[in-house]
TORPA-4810 file (N, C-alpha, C, O; in nm, 3 decimals):
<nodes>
NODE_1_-1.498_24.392_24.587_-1.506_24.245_24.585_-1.473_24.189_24.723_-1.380_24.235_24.788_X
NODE_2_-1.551_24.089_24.769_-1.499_24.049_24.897_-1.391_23.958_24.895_-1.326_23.935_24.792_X
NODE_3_-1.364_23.892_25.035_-1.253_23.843_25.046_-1.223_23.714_24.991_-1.236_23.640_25.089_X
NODE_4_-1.198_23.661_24.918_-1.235_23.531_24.840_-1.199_23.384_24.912_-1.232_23.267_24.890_X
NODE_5_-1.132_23.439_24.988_-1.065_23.288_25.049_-1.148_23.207_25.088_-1.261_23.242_25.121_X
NODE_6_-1.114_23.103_25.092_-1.196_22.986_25.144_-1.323_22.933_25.096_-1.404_22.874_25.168_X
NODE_7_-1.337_22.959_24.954_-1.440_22.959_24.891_-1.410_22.846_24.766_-1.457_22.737_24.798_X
NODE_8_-1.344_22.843_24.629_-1.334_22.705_24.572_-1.161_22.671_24.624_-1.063_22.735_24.662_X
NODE_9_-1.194_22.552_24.603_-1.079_22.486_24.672_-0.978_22.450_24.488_-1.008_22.352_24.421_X
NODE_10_-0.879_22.539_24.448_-0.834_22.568_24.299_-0.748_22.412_24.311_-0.740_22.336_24.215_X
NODE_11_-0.689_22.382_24.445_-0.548_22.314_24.416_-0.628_22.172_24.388_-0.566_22.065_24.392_X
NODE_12_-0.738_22.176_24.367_-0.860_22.013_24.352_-0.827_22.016_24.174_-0.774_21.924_24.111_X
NODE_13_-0.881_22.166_24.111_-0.854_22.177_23.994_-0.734_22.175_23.913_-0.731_22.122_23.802_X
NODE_14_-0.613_22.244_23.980_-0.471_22.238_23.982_-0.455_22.025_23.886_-0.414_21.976_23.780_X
NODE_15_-0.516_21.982_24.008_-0.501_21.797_23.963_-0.569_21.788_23.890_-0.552_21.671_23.855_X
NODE_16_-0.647_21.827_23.829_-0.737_21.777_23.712_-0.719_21.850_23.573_-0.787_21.836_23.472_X
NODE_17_-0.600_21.938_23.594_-0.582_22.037_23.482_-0.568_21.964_23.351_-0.610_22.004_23.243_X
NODE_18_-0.487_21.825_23.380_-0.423_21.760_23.280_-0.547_21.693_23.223_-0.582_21.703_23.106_X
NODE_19_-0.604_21.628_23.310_-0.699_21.539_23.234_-0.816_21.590_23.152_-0.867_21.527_23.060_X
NODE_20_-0.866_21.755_23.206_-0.914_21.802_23.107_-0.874_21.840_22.946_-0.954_21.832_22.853_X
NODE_21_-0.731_21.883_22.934_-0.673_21.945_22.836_-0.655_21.790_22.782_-0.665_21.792_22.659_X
NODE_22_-0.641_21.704_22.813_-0.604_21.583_22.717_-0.753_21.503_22.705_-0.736_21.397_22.645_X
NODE_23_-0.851_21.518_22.733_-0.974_21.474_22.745_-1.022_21.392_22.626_-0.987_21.440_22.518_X
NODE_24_-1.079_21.302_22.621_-1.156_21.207_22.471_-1.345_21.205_22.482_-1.409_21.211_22.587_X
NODE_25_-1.382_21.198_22.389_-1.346_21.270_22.319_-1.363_21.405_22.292_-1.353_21.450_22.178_X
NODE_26_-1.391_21.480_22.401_-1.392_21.622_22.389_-1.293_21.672_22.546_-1.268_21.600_22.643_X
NODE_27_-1.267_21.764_22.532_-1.230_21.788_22.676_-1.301_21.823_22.769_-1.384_21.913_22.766_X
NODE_28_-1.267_21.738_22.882_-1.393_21.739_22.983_-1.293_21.683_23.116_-1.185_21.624_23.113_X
NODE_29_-1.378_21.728_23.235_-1.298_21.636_23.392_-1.419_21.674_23.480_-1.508_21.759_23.481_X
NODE_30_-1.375_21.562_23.557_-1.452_21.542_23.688_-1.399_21.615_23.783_-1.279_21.623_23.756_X
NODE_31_-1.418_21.665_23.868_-1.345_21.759_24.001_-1.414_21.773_24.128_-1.502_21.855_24.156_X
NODE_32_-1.350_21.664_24.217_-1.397_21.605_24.364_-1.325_21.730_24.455_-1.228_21.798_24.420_X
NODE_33_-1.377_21.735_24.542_-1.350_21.849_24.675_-1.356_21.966_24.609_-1.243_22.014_24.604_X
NODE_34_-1.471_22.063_24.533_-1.451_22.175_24.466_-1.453_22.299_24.511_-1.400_22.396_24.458_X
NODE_35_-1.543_22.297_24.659_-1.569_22.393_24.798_-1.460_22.337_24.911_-1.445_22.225_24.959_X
NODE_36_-1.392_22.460_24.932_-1.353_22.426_25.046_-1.493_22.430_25.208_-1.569_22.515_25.255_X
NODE_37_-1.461_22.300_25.236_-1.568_22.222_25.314_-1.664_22.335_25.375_-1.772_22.356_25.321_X
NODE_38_-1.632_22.397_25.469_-1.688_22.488_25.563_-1.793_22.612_25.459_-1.905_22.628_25.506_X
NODE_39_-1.767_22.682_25.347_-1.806_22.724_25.262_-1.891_22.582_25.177_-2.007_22.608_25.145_X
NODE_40_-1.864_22.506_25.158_-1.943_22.408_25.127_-2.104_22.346_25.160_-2.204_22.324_25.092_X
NODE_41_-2.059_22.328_25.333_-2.176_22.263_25.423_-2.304_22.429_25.383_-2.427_22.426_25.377_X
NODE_42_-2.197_22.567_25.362_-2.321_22.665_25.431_-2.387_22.663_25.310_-2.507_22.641_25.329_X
NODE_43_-2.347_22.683_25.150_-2.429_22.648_25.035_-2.499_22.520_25.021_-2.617_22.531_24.987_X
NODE_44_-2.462_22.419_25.035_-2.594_22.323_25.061_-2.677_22.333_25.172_-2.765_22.247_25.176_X
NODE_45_-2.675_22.416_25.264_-2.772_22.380_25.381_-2.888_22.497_25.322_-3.005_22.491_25.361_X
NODE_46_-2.837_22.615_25.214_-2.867_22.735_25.172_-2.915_22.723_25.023_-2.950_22.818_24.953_X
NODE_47_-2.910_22.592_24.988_-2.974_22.594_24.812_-3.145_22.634_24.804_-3.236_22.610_24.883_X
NODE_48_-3.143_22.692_24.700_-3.258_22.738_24.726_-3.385_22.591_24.690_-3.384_22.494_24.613_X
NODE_49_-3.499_22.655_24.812_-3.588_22.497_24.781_-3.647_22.521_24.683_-3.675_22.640_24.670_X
NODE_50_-3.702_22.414_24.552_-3.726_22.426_24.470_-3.921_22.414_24.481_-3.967_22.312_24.533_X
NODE_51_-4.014_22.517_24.433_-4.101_22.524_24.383_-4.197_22.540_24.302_-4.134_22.505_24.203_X
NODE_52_-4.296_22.565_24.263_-4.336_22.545_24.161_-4.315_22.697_24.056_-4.375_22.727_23.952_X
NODE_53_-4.215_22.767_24.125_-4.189_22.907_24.070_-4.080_22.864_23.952_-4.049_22.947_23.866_X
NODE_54_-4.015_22.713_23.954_-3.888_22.693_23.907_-3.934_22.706_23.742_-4.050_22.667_23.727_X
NODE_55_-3.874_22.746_23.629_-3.919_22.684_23.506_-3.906_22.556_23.452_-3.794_22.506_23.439_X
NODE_56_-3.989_22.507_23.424_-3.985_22.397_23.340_-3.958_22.350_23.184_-4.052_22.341_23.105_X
NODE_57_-3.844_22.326_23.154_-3.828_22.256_23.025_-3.941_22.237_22.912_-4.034_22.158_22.928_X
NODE_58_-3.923_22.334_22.773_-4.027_22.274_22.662_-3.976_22.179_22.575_-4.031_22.143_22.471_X
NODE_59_-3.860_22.136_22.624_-3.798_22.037_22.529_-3.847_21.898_22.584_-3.863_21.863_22.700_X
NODE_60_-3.864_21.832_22.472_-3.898_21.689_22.529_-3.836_21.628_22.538_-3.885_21.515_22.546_X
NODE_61_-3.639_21.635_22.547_-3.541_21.540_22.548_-3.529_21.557_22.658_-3.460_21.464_22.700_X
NODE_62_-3.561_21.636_22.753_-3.478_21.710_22.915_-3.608_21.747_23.031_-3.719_21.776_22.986_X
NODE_63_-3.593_21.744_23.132_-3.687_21.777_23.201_-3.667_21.815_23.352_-3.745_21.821_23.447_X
NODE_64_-3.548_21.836_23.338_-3.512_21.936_23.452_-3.531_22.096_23.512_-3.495_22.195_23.447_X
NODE_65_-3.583_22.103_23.626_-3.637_22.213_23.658_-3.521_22.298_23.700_-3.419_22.245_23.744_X
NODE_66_-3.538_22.473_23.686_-3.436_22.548_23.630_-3.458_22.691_23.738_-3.575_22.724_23.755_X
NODE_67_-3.352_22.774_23.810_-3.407_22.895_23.867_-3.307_22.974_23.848_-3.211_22.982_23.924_X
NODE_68_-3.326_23.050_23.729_-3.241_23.168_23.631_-3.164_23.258_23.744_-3.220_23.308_23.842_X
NODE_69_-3.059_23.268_23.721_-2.950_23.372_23.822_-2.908_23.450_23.715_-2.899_23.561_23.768_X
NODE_70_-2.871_23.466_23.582_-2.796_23.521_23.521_-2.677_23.565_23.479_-2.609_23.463_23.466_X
NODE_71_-2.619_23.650_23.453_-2.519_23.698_23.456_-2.466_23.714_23.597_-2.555_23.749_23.675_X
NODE_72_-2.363_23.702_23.646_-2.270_23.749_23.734_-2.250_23.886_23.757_-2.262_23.936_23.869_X
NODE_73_-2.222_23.949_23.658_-2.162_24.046_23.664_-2.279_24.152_23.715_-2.242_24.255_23.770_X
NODE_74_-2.404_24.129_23.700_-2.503_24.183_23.719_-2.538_24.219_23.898_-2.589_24.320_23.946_X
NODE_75_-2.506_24.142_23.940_-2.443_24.072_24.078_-2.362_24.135_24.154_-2.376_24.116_24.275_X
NODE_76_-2.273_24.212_24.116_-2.119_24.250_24.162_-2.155_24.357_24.245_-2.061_24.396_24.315_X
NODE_77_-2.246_24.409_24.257_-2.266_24.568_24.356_-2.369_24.536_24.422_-2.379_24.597_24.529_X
NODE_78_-2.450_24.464_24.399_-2.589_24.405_24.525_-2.564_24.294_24.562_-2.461_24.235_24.530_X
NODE_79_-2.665_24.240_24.646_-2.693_24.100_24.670_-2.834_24.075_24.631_-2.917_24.158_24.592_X
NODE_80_-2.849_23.936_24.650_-3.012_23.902_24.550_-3.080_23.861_24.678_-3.032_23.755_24.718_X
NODE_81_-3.177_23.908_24.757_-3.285_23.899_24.876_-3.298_23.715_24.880_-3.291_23.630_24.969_X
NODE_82_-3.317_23.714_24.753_-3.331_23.589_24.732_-3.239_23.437_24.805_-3.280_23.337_24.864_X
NODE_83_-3.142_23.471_24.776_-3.068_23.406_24.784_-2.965_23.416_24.944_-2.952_23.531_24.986_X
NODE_84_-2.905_23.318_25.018_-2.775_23.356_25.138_-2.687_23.432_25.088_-2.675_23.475_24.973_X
NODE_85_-2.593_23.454_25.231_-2.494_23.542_25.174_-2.420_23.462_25.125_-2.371_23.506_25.021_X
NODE_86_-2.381_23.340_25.157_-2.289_23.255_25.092_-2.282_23.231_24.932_-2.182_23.234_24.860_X
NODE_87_-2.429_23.203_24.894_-2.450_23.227_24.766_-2.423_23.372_24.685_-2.380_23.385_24.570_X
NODE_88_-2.454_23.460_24.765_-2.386_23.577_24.665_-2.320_23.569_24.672_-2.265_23.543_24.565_X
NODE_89_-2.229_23.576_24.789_-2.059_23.552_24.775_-1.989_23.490_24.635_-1.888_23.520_24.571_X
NODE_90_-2.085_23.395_24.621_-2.047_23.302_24.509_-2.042_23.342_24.364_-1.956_23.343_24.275_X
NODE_91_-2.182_23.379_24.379_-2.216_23.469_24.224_-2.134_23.599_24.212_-2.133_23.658_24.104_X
NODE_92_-2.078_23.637_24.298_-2.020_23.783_24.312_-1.856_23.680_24.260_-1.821_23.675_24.143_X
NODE_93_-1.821_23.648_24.310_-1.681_23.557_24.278_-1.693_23.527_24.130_-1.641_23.597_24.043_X
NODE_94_-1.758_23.428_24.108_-1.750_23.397_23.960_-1.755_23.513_23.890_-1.780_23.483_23.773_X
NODE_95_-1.741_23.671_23.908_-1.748_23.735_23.781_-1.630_23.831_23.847_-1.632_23.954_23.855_X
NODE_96_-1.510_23.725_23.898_-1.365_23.822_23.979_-1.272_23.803_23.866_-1.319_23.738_23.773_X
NODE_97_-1.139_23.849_23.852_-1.096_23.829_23.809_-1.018_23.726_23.872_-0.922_23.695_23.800_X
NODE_98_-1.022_23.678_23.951_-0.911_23.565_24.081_-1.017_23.436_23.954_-0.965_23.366_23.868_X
NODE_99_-1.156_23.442_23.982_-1.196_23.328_23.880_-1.156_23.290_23.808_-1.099_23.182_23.792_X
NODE_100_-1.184_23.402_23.720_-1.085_23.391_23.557_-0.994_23.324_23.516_-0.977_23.234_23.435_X
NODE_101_-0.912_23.412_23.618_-0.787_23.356_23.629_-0.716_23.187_23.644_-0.630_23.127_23.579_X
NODE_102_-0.818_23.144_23.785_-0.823_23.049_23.809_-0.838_22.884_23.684_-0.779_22.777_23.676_X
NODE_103_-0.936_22.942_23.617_-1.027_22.865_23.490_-0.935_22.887_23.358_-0.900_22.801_23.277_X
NODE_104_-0.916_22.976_23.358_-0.806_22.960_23.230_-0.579_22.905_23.234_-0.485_22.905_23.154_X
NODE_105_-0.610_22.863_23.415_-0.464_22.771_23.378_-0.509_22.646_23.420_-0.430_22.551_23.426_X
NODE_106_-0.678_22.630_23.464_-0.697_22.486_23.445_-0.776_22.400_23.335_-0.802_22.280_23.321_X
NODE_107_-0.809_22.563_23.236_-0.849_22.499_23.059_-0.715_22.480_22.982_-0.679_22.373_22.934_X
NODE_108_-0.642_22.604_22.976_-0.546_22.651_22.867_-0.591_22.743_22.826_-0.509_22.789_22.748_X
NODE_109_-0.724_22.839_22.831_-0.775_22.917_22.723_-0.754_22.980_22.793_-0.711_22.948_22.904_X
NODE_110_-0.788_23.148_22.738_-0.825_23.262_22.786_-0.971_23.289_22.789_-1.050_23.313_22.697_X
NODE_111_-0.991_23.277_22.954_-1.138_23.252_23.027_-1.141_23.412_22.989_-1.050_23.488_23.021_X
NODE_112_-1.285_23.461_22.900_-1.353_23.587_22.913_-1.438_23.579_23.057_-1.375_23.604_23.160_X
NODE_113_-1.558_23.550_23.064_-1.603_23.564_23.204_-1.722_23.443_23.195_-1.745_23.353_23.114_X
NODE_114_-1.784_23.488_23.314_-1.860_23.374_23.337_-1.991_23.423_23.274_-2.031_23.528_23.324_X
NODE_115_-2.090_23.357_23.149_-2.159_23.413_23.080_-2.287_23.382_23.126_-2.379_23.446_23.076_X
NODE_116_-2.312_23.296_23.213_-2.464_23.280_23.296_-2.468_23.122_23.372_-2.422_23.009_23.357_X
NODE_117_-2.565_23.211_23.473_-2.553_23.119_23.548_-2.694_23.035_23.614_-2.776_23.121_23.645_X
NODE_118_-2.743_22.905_23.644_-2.863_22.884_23.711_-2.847_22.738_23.790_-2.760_22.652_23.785_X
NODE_119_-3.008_22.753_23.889_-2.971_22.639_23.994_-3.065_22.562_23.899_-3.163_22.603_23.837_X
NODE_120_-3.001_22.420_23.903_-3.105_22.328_23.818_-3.104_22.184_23.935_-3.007_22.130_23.990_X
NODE_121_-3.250_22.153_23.943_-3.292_22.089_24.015_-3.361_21.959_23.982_-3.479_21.956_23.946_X
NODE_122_-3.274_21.831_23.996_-3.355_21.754_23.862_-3.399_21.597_24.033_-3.326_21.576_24.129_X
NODE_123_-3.501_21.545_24.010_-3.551_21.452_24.099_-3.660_21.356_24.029_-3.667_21.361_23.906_X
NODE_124_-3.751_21.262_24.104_-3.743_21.080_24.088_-3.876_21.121_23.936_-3.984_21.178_23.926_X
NODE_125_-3.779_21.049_23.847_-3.867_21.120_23.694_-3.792_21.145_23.594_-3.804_21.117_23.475_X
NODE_126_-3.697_21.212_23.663_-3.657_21.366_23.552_-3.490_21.280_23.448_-3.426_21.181_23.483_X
NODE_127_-3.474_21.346_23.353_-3.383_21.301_23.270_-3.343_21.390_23.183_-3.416_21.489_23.172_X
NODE_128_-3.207_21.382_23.091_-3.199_21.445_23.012_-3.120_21.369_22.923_-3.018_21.312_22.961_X
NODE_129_-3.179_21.363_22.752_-3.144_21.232_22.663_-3.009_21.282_22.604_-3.005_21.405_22.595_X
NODE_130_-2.891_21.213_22.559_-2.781_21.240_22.502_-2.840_21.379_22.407_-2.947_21.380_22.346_X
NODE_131_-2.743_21.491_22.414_-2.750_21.601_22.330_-2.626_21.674_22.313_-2.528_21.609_22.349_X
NODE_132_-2.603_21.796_22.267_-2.505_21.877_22.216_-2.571_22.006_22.228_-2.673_22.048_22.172_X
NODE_133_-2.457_22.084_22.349_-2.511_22.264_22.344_-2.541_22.306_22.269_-2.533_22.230_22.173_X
NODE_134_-2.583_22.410_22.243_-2.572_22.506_22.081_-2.513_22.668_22.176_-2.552_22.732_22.274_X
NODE_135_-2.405_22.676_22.081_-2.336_22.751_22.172_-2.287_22.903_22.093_-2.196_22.983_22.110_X
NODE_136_-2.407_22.891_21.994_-2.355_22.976_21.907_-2.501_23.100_21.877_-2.611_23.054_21.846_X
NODE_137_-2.488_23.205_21.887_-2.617_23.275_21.817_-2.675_23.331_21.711_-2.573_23.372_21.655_X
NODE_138_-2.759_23.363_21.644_-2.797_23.383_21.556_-2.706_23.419_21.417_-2.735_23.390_21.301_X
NODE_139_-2.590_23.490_21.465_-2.472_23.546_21.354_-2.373_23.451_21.371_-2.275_23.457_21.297_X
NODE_140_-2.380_23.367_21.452_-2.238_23.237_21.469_-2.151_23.304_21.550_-2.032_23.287_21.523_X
NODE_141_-2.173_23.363_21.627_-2.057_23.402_21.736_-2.115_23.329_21.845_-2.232_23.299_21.869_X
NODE_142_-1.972_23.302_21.923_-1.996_23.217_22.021_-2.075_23.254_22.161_-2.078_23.372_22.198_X
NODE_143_-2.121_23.179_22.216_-2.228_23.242_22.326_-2.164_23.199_22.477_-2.180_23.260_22.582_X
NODE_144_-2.103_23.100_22.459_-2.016_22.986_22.589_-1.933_22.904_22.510_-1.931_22.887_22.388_X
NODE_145_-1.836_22.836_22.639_-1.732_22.762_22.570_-1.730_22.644_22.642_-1.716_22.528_22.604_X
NODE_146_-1.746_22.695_22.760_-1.755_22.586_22.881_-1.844_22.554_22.935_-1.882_22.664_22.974_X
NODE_147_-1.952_22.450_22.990_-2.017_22.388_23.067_-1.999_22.355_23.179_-1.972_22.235_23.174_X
NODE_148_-1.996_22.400_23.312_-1.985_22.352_23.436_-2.096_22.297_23.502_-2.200_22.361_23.494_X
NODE_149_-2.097_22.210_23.555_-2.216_22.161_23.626_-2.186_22.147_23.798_-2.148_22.032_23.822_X
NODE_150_-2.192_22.232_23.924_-2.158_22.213_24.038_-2.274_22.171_24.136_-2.373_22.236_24.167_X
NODE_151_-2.219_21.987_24.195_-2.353_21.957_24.254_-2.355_21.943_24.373_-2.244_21.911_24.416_X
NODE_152_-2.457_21.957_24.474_-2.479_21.973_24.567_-2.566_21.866_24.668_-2.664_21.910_24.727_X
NODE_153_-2.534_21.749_24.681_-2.578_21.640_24.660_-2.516_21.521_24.757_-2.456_21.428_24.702_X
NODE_154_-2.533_21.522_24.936_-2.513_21.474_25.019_-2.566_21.339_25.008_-2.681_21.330_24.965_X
NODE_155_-2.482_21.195_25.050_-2.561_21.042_25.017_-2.578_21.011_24.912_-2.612_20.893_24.897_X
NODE_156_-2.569_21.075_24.821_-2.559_20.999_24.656_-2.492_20.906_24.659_-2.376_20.889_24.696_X
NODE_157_-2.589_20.824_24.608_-2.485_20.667_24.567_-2.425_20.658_24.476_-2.448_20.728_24.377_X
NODE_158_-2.304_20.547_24.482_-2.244_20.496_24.356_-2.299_20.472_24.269_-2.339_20.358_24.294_X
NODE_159_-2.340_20.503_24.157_-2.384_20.416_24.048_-2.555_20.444_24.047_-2.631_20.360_23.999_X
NODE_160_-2.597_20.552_24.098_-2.767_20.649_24.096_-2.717_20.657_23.988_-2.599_20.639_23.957_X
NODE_161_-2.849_20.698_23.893_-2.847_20.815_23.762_-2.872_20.917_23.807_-2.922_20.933_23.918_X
NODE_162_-2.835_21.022_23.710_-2.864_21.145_23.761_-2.787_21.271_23.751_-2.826_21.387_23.758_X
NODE_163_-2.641_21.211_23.727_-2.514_21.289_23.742_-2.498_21.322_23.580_-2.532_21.229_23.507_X
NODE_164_-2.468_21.400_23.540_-2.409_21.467_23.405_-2.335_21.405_23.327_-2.217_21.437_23.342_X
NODE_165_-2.357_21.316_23.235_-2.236_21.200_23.179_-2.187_21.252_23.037_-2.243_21.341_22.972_X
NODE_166_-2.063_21.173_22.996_-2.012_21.196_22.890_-2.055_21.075_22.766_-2.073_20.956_22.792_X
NODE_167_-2.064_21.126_22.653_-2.133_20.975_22.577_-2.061_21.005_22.458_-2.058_21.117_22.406_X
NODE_168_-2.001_20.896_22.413_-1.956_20.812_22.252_-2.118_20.887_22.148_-2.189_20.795_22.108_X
NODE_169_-2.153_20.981_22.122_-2.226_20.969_22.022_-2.338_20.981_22.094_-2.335_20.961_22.216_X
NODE_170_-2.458_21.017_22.024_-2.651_21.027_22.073_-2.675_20.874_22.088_-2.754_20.818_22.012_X
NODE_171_-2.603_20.800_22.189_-2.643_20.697_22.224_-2.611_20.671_22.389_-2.497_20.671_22.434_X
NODE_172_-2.707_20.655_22.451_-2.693_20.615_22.619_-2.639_20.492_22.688_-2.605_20.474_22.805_X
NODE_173_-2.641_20.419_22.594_-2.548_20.318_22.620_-2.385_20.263_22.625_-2.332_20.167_22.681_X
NODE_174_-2.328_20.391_22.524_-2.222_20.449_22.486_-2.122_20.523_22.609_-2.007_20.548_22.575_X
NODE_175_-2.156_20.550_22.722_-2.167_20.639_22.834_-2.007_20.619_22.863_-1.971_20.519_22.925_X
NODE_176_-1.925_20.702_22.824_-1.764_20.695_22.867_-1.755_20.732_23.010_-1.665_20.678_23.075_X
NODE_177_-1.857_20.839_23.086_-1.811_20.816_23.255_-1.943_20.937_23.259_-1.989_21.024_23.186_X
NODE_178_-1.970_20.873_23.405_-2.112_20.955_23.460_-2.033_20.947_23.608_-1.963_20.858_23.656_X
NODE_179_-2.069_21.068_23.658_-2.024_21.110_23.800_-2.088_21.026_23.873_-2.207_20.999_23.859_X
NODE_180_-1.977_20.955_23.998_-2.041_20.845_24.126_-2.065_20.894_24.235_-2.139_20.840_24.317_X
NODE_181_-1.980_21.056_24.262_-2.018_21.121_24.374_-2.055_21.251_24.356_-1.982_21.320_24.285_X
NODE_182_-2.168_21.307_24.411_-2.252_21.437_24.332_-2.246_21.536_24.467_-2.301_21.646_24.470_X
NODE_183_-2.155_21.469_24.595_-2.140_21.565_24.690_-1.974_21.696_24.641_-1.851_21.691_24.636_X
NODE_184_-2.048_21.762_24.625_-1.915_21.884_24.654_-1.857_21.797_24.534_-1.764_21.721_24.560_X
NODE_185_-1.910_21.803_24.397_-1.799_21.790_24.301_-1.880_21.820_24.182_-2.000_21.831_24.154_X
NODE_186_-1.736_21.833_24.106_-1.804_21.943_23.957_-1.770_21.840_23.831_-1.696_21.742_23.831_X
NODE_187_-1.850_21.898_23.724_-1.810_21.808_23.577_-1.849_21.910_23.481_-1.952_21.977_23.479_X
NODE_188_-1.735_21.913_23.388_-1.744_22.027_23.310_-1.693_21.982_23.150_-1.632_21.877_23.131_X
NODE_189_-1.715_22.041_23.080_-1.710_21.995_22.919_-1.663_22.121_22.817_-1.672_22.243_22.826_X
NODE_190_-1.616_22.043_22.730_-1.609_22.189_22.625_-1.692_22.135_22.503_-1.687_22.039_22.426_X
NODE_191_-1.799_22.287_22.532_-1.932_22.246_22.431_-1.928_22.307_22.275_-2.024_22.349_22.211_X
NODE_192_-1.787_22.297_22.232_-1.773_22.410_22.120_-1.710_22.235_22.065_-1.645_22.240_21.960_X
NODE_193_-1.719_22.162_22.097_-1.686_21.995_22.032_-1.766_21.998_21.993_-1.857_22.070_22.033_X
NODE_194_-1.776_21.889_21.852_-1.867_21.832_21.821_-1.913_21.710_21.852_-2.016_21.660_21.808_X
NODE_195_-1.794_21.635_21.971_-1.814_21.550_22.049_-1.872_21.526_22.196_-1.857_21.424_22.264_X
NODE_196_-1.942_21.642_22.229_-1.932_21.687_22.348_-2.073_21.635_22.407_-2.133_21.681_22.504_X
NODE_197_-2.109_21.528_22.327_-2.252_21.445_22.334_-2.283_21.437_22.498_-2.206_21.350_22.537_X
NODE_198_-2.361_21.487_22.615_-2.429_21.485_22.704_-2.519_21.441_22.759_-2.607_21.415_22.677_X
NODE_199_-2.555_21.411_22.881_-2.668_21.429_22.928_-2.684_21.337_23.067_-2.584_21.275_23.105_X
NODE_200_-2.809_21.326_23.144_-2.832_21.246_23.266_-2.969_21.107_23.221_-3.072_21.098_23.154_X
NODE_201_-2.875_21.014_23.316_-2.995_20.928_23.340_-3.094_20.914_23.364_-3.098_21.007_23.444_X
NODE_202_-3.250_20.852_23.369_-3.374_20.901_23.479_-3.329_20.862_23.578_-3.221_20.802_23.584_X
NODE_203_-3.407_20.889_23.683_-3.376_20.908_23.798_-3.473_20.843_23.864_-3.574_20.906_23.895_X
NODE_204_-3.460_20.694_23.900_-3.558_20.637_23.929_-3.620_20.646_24.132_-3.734_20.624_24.175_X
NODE_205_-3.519_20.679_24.196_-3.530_20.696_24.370_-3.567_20.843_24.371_-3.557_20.932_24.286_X
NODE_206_-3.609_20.840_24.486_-3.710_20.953_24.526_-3.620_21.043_24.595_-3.631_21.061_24.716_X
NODE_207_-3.547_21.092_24.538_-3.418_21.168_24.594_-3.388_21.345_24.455_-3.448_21.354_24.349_X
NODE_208_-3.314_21.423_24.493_-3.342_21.539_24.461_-3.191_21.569_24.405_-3.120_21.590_24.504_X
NODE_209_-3.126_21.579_24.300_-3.023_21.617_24.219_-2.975_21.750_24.215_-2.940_21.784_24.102_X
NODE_210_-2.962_21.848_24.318_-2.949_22.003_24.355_-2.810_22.051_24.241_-2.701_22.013_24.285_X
NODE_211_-2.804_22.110_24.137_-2.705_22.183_24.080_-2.649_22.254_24.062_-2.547_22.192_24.031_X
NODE_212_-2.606_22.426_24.049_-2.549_22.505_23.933_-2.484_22.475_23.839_-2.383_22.406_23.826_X
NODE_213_-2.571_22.550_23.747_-2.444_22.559_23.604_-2.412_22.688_23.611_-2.468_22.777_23.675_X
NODE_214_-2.281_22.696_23.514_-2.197_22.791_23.528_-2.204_22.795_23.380_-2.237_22.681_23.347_X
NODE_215_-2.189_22.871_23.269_-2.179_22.915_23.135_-1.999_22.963_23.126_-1.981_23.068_23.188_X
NODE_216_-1.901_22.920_23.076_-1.797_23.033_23.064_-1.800_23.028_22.922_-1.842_22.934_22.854_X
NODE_217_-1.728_23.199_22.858_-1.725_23.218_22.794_-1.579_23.258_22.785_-1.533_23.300_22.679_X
</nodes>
């Protein structure tokens, strides 16, 4: 495993520990400065550009374009051609145990690992209507617990749509808090609620919503 330092900035999460574990109505937090900076600037200058290789959504509530990374752990002995080194670095991290570790004294739970991962790329169009994960598979065992969303997203304005919001119920008007800054900050949920109602605004400016999600399990 390489050297991890200087890569998420924990003591950002450290402050937000509380507000997740006490969260309404599901547990959920916002988390500003999530890269330490320098590791930061080199993954956004390094996201991958999005083309027409990305998949596209068959759901008609969502329509954000998607570029499958997978498992982590899959990760841990190569690097992906594809991708910078910074980015493996990354994907190689999320399946450390320093992660783990990290994520389960700023849930309370006992973080198993990180269960998949992808870059989602949403721009002037795209939306996704209030919904609820399904987090469970075919036999009812659980598949994820957590939702991370990490965005990458220089000049975002106050008050754009676009950002990952929390909602009172399958209603958009309901919206208890939608992220105002989408540079270097994360929003994460626990999708095993039955409150854990989601989703993004359209996106009416001609501007580009760069993501990862993170799956924990």
């Amino acid at each position: 495993m390489e050297d991890s330092a200087g890569i998420i900035n924990w003591d950002s999460f450290k402050k937000n520990s509380k507000a997740f574990k006490t969260g309404k109505p599901c547990k959920w937090a916002y988390v500003e400065n999530v890269f330490h900076q320098d590791f930061y600037d080199k993954l956004y200058a390094t996201y991958p550009k999005w083309d027409k290789t990305w998949d596209n959504p068959s759901d008609y509530a969502r329509s954000s374009q998607q570029k499958m990374i997978g498992i982590p752990s899959d990760y841990v002995n190569k690097d992906h051609p594809e991708f910078s080194k910074e980015w493996n670095k990354l994907i190689k991290y999320a399946a450390s145990e320093e992660f783990k570790k990290n994520l389960s004294e700023f849930t309370g739970w006992d973080i198993q690992k990180a269960e998949y991962m992808s870059f989602m790329n949403s721009h002037q169009g795209d939306f996704s209507l209030p919904h609820l994960d399904g987090y469970m598979d075919c036999n009812g065992a659980t598949t994820f617990r957590l939702q991370m969303m990490f965005y990458f997203c220089k000049g975002w304005e106050k008050g754009d749509p676009g950002g990952t919001y929390i909602s009172d119920g399958e209603d958009e008007s309901k919206i208890i808090f939608e992220p105002y800054n989408l540079d270097n900050t994360m929003m994460c949920f626990d999708v095993t609620s039955p409150e854990a109602w989601h989703g993004s605004r359209y996106i009416v400016k001609d501007v580009r919503r760069q993501a990862l999600s993170i799956r924990v399990l």
